[in-house]
Every structure is written in structure tokens, then in C-alpha cells.
C-alpha positions in Angstrom: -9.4 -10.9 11.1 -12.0 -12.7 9.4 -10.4 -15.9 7.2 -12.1 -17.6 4.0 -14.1 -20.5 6.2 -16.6 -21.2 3.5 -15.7 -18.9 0.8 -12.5 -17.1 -0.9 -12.7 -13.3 0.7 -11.9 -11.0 -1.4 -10.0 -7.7 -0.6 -7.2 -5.3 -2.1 -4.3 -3.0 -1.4 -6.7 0.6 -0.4 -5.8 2.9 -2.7 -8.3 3.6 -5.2 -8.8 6.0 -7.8 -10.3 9.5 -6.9 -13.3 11.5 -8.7 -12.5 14.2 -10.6 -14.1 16.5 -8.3 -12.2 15.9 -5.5 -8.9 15.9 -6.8 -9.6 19.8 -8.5 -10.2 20.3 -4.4 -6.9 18.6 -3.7 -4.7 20.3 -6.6 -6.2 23.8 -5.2 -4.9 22.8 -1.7 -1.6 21.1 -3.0 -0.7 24.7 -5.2 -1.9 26.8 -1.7 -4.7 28.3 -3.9 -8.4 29.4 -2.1 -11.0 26.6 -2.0 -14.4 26.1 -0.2 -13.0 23.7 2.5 -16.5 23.3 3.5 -18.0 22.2 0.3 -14.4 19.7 0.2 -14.9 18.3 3.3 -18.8 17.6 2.3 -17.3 16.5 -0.8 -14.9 13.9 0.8 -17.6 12.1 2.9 -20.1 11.8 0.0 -17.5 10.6 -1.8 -15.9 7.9 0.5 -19.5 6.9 0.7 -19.7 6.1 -3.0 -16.5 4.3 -2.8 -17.5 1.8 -0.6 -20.6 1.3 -2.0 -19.0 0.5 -5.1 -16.8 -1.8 -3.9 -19.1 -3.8 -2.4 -21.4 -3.9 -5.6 -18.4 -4.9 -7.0 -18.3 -7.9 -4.7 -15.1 -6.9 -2.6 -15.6 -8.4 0.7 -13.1 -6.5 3.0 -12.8 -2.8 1.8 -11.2 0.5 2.6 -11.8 4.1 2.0 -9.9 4.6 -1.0 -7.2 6.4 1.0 -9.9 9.5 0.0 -8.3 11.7 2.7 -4.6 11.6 2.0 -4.1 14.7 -0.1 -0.4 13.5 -1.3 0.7 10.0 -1.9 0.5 6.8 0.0 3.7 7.6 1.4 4.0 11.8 1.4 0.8 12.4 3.3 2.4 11.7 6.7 4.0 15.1 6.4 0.7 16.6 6.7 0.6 14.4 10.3 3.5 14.9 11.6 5.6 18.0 13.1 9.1 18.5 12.4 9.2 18.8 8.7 9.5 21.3 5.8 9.1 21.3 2.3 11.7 22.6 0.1 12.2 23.0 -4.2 13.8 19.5 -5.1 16.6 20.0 -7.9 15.4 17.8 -10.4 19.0 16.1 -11.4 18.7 15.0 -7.1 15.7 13.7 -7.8 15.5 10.3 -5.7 13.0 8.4 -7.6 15.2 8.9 -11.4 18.1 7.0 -9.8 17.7 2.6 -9.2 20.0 -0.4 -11.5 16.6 -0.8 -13.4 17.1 2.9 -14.5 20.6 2.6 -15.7 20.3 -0.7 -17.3 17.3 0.8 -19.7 18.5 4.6 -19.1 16.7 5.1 -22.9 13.4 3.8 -21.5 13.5 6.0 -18.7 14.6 9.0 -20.8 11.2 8.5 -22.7 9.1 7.9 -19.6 10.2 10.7 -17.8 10.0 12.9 -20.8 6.1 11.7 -21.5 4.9 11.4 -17.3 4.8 14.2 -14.6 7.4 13.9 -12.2 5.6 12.5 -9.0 8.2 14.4 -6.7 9.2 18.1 -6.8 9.4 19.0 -3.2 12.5 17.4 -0.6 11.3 16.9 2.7 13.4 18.0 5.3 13.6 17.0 9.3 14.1 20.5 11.1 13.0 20.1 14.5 11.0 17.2 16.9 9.1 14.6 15.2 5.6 14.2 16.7 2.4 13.2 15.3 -0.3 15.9 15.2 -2.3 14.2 12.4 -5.1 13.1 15.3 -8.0 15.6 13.8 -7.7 14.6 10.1 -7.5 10.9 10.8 -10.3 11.0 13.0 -12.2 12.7 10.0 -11.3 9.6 8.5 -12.3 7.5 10.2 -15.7 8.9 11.0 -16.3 9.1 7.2 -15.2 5.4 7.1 -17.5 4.7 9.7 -20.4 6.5 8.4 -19.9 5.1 4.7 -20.1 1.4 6.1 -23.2 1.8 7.7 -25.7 -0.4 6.7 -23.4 -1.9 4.5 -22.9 -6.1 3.8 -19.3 -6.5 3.8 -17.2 -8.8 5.7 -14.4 -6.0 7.0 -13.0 -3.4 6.6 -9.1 -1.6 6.7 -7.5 1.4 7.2 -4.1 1.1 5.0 -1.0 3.7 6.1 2.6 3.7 5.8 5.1 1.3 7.6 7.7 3.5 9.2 10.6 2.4 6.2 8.2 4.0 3.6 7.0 7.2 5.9 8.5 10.3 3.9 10.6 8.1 1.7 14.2 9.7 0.8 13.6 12.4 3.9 16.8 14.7 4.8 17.6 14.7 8.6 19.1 18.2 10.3 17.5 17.5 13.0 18.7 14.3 14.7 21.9 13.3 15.6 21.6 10.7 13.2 19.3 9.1 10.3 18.5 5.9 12.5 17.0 8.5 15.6 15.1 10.0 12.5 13.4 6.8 11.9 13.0 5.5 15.5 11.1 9.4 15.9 9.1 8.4 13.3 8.1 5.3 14.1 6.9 6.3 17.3 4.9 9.2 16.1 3.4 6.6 13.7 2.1 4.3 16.5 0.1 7.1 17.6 -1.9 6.5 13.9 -1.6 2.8 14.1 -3.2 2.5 17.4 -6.0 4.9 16.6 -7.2 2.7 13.7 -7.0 -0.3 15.6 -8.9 1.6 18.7 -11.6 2.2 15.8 -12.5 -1.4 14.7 -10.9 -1.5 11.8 -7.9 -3.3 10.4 -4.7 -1.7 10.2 -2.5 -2.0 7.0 0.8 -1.0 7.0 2.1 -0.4 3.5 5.7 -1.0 3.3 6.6 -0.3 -0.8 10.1 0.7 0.0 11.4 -2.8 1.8 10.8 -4.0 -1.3 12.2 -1.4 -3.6 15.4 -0.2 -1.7 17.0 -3.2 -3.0 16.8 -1.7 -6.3 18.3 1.7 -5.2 20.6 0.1 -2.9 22.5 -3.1 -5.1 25.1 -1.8 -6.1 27.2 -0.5 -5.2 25.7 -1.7 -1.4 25.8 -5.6 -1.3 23.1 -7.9 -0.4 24.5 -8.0 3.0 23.5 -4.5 3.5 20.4 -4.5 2.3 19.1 -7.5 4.2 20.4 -5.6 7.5 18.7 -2.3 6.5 15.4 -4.8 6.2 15.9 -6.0 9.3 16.5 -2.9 11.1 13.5 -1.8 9.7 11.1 -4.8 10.8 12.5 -4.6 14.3 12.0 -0.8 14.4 7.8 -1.7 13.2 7.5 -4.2 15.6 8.2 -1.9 18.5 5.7 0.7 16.5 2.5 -1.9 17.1 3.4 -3.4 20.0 0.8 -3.7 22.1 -1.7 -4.2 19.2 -3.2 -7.3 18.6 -1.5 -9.5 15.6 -4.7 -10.5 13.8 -6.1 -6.8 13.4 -2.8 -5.8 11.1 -2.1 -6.6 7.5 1.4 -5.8 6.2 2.0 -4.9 2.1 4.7 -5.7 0.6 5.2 -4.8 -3.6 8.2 -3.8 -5.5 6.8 -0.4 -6.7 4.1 0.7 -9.2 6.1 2.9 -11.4 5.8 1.2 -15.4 9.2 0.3 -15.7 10.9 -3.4 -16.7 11.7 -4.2 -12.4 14.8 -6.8 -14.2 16.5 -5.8 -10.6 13.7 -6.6 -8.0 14.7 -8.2 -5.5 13.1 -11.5 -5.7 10.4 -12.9 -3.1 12.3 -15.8 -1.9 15.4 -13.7 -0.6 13.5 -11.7 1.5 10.3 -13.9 2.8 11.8 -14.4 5.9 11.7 -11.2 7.1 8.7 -10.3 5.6 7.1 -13.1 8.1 8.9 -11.2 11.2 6.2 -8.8 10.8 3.8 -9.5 13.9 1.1 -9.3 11.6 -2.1 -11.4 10.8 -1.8 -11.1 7.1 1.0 -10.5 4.5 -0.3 -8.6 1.3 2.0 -10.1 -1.4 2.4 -8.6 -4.8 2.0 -11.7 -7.0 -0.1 -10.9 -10.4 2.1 -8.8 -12.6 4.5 -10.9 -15.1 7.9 -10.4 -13.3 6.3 -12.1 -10.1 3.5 -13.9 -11.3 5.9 -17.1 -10.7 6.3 -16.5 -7.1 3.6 -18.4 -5.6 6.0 -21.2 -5.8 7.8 -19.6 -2.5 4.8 -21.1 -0.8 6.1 -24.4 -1.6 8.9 -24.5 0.4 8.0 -21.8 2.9 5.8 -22.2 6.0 3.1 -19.7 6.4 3.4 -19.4 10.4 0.3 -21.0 12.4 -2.5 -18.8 12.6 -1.5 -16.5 9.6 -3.1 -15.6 6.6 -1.7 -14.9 2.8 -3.6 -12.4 0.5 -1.6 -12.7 -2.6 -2.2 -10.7 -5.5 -4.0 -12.5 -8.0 -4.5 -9.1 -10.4 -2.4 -6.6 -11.3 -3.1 -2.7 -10.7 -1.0 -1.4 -13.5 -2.6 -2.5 -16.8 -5.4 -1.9 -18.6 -6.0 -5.5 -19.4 -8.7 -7.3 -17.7 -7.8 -10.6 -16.4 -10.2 -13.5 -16.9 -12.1 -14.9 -13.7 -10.4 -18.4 -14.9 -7.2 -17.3 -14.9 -7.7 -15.6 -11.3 -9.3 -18.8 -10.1 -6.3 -20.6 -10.9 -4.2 -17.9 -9.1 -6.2 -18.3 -5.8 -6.5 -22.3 -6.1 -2.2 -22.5 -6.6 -2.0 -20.5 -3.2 -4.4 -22.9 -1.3 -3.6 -25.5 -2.3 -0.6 -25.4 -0.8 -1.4 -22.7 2.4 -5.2 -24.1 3.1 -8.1 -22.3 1.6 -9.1 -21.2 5.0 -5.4 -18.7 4.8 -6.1 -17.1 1.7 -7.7 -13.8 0.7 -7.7 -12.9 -2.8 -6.3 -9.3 -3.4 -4.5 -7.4 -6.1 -1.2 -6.5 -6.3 -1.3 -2.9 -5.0 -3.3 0.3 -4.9 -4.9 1.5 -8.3 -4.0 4.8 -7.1 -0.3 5.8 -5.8 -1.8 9.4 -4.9 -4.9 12.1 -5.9 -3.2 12.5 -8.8 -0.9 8.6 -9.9 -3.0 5.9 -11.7 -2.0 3.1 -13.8 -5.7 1.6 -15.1 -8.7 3.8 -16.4 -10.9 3.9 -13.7 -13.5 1.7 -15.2 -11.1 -0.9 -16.0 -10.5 -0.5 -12.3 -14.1 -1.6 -11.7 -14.3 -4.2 -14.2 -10.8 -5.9 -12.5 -12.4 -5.7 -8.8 -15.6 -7.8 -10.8 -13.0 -10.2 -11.9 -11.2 -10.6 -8.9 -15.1 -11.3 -7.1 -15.9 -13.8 -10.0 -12.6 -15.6 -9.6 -13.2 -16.1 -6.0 -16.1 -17.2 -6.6 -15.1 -20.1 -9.2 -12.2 -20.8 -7.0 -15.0 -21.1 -3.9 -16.6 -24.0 -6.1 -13.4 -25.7 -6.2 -12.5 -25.7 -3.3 -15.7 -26.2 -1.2 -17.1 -28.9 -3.7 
């Protein structure tokens, strides 16, 4: 994993937003309606292409593929790799993501939000039978699209972001296994199967991992913190043994509390759970840190150690408004983290995907464009700093 030896890198979370084009493919295939899959697929590698080349006009020195090929969320799209599940009508008052403490304290916001946005879920996904991963085909079309959109390209790396096993199929139903912890250990060994192929294929793995965040939220109350830092811990152990075997400093793990446009009073905050954050045998932690309820965070860093040969890509702007932030301001972001972690251990990153799915975007997508440009420019005034 390439480190910022003369220069703040720049990178970001993967997700970015999709043409127009290819999500009418994707709707088609979502509603099980006819479509020229030849003419997608043709589609999908021209426009993976475009998205890298973008980015690295942009002046994004580690990129991804947009998470082009996933045809349901960030987290979701693992049913379409994996055997053992089925889709079923969700009742909309069981509806997993309209429950959390930040809901009932500001029910009326919610009420309004809800009423205005399309529900993201509308399908449960249930465990029926073995778990197995059978995803091989379509992330090797991936890849090979990755691969063929970075030829000739000058950019420093590039990563292949996918779910951590806590956020695979988030709020999944188990009638399968004996019990929901041999649901997850399934999972997370299907999983590996993904991890290890991206490594196998030169690129950086990153293991998205929304929900270790966010179950605090859903969890406390009536749960008490004692719970939830054990379910976290559970979790880490159980994606350890997922990428063992792979080699530290190919793997990123993300960490955010959730993109949904809501007030997050009942995040859980950064210092609580840091520790096991840092259990991940990782080479890089990608750290929400731009958006106003965890903006302040970068403090952590002054009493906790970043372990020896680790790096820190902090967020330093946010993926969910439409306000551009100044290169100063994101200079001063990236100069507070290395300053106190070493300018060689930071990357400068946003705080999460601008897309959550096809369909799920927070910023217009040239505002999108015009943040990556500010993120680049910041680096590059934090560069002078720091190397004068």
C-alpha cells in the first residue's frame, strides 16, 4: 500500500455515482423486465472506463471502479454472490432501516423524510439453505473491467471496496442455521472467497463495514453499551479469520456511521470504539471525519496510537451535501491528522461513497466532481506545508 512519501495521496470510499444509462439497465434487471444484457455489459465496461478516467483528471491518486457492477447497494449486492438466500415482500411497518434512537428522538423529521424519499428497502432477505459464494463470474467481470479501464492510466493505486461480513445482507433472517452467529461465520467464509480474489488481482481490498458503526444506534437501548461493544468484537474476530492469510498492507477497512440525512445525535462516538476499529489486521483505516457531528474527531488521534506501520485516511470532505468545501479548509483537515500521525500515514479521503447504490445519492453529480477537485487541491496545499 503506497503511503504519502513526498506528497498527500489522495483517495476515497469507492462508491460513485452511476450514469443515467446504466442505471435504466439496472432498474430493468432489478423489476425482472427484458434488457439487452449484451449492450449492458458493453455499457458497464465503457462506463467504468470513463469513471476512472475521471477520477484521475480529477486528481484522485488511488481510485476504484465506482462499485459500477453491484446492481443493489453496497451492502445488498452480495445476495447476487452468494447461494442460500431468497428475496421476499418486506412489510413496510418491519422495515429495519425506519427503527434507531435517532428516529424516535426526531420521529417528526423522519415522518417527513420518509414521506418525501423512496424507501431504499422493500425486499427481506432470508437464509434458506447453505451459504456459499458463487459470485466468481461477475467479480471477475469486474475485475477485468477494472483492469482494462486502468490501462495506461497515471494513478498511484487502485481498490476494489466490498462489504465486511457485519454489513453483508444487513438485517438478514436465518431458517437456515442453527443459529444467527453460524449465519455469520457462513458468510464470512463465503466472503473470503471475494476478498482473496481481489487481492489475487493486484488491487487493494476494502472492506466496508457501515454497520459496526451504526448498530450502536439500533442497538442502545434498550441493549447497553456492554452489548454492543461485544457484538463489535465478535464481529472483528469473525473478519480477521475472513482475510487471514492476506497480506495486512493490501486491505483498507471503512468505517462511517451511515449516509442516510438524518441529525446522527445517537452515533456512537469515535473514541468509544477506536480500539476495536485498530484490531482490524488491516493497512489502512478509512475514517469518517468531514461531516459536522464528527468533524471534531480528529482529536482521537491525540491520545490514540496509530499502530507501527499503519496508515489513516480520514475523511476530510463530506459525501452528503451539496456544499463544496474550500481547498483551505481541506488543507487544514489533512495538516491536523499529520501532524499528529506523520505525513507519511495519511491519505486524504472523503467520508464515504457518493453513491449508497445505482439508485442512492446525496450530492449532484457535478458537485461530486467539483468535491473530488477540492479534495486534490487541498492535498496539494497541505503537500506545501508539509514538505516545505
Amino acid at each position: 500500500m503506497k503511503r504519502s512519501i513526498d506528497r498527500i495521496l489522495t483517495t476515497h470510499v469507492g462508491s460513485l455515482i452511476r450514469p443515467q444509462a446504466l442505471q435504466t439497465f439496472l432498474r430493468a434487471k432489478q423489476a425482472g423486465k427484458g434488457f439487452d444484457r449484451h449492450a449492458y455489459e458493453t455499457y458497464l465496461t465503457e462506463s467504468v472506463a470513463e469513471i476512472v478516467r475521471r477520477q484521475a483528471e480529477a486528481g484522485i491518486d488511488v481510485v476504484s471502479d465506482g462499485e459500477f457492477g453491484k446492481s443493489i447497494s453496497w451492502s445488498q449486492y452480495a445476495l447476487e454472490r452468494l447461494s442460500g438466500f431468497e428475496r421476499r415482500p418486506l412489510k413496510i411497518s418491519a422495515n429495519p432501516f425506519q427503527r434507531g434512537a435517532d428516529r424516535a428522538r426526531f420521529a417528526e423529521f423522519y415522518a417527513e423524510l420518509d414521506a418525501r424519499e423512496e424507501i431504499a428497502t422493500s425486499m427481506d432477505a432470508v437464509c434458506i439453505g447453505p451459504i456459499a459464494y458463487t459470485g466468481q463470474a461477475e467479480l471477475k467481470r469486474d475485475i477485468d473491467n477494472f483492469k482494462a479501464a486502468l490501462a495506461g492510466m497515471k494513478i498511484e493505486e487502485s481498490f476494489l471496496p466490498v462489504a465486511a461480513p457485519a454489513s453483508v445482507i444487513p438485517d438478514r433472517k436465518n431458517e437456515y442455521y442453527r443459529s444467527d452467529e453460524e449465519c455469520l461465520v457462513a458468510i464470512a467464509a463465503a466472503m473470503g472467497t471475494e476478498y482473496k480474489m481481489i487481492v489475487d488481482a493486484g488491487f487493494l481490498l476494502q472492506l466496508d463495514d457501515a454497520r459496526a458503526a451504526v448498530t450502536y444506534d439500533r442497538m442502545v437501548p434498550p441493549a447497553k453499551f456492554a452489548d454492543y461493544r461485544k457484538w463489535v468484537t465478535r464481529h472483528v474476530e469473525v473478519l480477521n479469520h475472513a482475510i487471514k492469510g492476506l497480506p495486512p498492507d493490501r486491505i483498507r477497512y471503512h468505517v462511517c456511521w451511515g449516509s442516510w440525512p438524518g441529525p446522527h445525535t445517537t452515533d456512537v462516538p469515535l473514541k468509544d470504539i477506536v480500539d476495536l476499529i485498530l484490531k482490524v489486521k488491516g493497512g489502512a483505516y478509512v475514517i469518517e471525519g468531514a461531516n459536522p457531528r464528527h468533524a471534531h474527531e480528529w482529536k482521537v488521534w491525540q491520545k490514540v496510537k496509530l499502530p507501527e506501520g499503519k496508515v489513516l485516511i480520514p475523511g476530510v470532505i463530506s459525501h452528503a451535501t451539496n456544499i463544496v468545501e474550500h481547498p483551505e479548509l481541506v488543507a487544514e483537515r489533512i495538516i491536523r491528522y499529520a501532524s499528529l500521525l506523520g505525513r507519511e500515514n495519511v491519505l486524504a479521503g472523503t467520508d464515504c461513497g457518493f453513491a449508497q447504490g445505482p439508485f442512492y445519492r446525496r450530492v449532484h453529480p457535478s458537485i461530486m466532481w467539483a468535491k473530488l477537485e477540492a479534495l486534490a487541491e487541498g492535498a496539494r496545499l497541505a503537500s506545501k506545508q508539509l514538505w516545505n
